[in-house]
N, C-alpha and C positions, 0 to 999 in steps of 0.2 A: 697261506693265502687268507687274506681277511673276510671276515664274512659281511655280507651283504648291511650296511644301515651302521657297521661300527669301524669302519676303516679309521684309521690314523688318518691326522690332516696333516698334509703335503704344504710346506710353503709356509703359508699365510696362518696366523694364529689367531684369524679374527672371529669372536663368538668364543673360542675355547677360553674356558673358566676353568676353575676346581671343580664346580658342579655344571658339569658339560651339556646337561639337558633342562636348560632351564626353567622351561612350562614344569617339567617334572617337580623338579625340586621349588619353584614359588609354590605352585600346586600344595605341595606337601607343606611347604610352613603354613600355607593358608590353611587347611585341613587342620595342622595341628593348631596355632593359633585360637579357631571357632573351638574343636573339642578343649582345650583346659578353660577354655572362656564358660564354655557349655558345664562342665565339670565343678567349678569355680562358683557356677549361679545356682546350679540346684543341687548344692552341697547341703542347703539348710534345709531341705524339701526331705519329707520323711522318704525314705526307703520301703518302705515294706520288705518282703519275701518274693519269690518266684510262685508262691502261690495265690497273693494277696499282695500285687503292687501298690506302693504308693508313689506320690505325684513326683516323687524325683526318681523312681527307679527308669524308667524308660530316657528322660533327660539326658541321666548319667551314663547307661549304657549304649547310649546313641553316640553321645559325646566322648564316650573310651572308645569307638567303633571307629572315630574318625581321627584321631589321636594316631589309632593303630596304622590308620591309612596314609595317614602325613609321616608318622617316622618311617614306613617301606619305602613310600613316593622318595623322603629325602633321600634314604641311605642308598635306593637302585639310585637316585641321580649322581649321587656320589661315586656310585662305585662303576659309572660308565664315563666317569673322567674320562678328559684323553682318550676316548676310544671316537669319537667322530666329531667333527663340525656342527654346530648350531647356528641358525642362525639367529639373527635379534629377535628379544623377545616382542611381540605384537602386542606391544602398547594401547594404542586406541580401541582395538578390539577388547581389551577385557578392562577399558576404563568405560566403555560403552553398556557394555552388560553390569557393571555397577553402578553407574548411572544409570539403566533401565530398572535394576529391584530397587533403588531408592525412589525411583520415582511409582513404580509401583506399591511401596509401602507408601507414600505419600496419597497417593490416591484413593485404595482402595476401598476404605470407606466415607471417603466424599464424597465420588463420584461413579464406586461403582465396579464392580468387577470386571464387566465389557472393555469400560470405556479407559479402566486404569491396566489393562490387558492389554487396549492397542498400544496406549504410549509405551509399553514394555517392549513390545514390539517395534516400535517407529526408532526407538532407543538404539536397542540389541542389532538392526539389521539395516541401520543407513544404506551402509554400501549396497547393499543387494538390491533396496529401495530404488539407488539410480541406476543399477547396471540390470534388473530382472525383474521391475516394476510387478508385472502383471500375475508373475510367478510368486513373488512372495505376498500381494494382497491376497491370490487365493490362500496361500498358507497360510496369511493370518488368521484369514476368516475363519478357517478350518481349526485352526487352534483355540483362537477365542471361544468357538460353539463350543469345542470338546470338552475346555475348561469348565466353560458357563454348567453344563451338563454334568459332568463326573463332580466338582466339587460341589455345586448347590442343590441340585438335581437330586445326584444319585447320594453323594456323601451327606448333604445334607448343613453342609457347612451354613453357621449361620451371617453371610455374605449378601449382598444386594446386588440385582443385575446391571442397577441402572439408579442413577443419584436420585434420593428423596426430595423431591421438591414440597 
């Protein structure tokens, strides 16, 4: 008996790939991808020690962190081949949310934490926008304060709430 979420598919071979779970495994080349990118950039950046870092030690151990994360992501997608049905990958949604961090490094210091915060927002959650309107403005609201608050607030990031005029 098969267990629950990995059944053979019956029929239809439609979605079945070599790597059968495919948010998993783009996941994972994405992961890997940024880590050797990450890796690759602050290779020239001294090192230090674990007791006396320097400016690339935290880069590079970030970026092998995530390295690590994309080759399991790939290899579990790999190795649940053939074991159940996918369906297509959700295209718009994660072209959406990269079109919202571009537009969010675009903005935010032009115009501002706030205001490069909603468009990330308006970006990431169209859909929601026309189907739950009233539901996701309070979300936003609530996210943008939180942001506004933990990064310049409390972190102290040196960021603007709101465009320099």
């Amino acid at each position: 008996m098969p267990q629950e979420g990995f059944e053979r598919p019956t029929g239809s071979s439609r979605g079945v790939t070599g790597a059968n779970d495919k948010p998993l495994f783009l996941s994972g080349l994405v992961f890997l991808v940024i880590g050797v990118a990450g890796v690759l950039i602050a290779r020239r950046y001294p090192m230090g020690s674990v007791g006396n870092m320097g400016p690339g030690y935290f880069p590079v151990l970030l970026s092998a962190l995530l390295c690590i994360i994309g080759v399991l992501s790939v290899v579990t997608s790999i190795m649940r081949a053939g074991r159940r049905e996918v369906a297509s990958w959700p295209l718009v949604p994660a072209l959406s949310v990269a079109l919202g961090v571009f537009v969010f490094g675009l903005t935010v210091e032009r115009l501002g934490l706030i205001i490069a915060s909603v468009l990330l927002l308006a970006c990431i959650g169209h859909k929601q926008i026309r189907t739950r309107p009233i539901e996701y403005l309070l979300l936003s609201v609530a996210l943008v304060i939180f942001s506004a608050l933990i990064f310049v607030k409390m972190l102290g990031l040196p960021l603007n709430l709101w465009p320099e005029i």
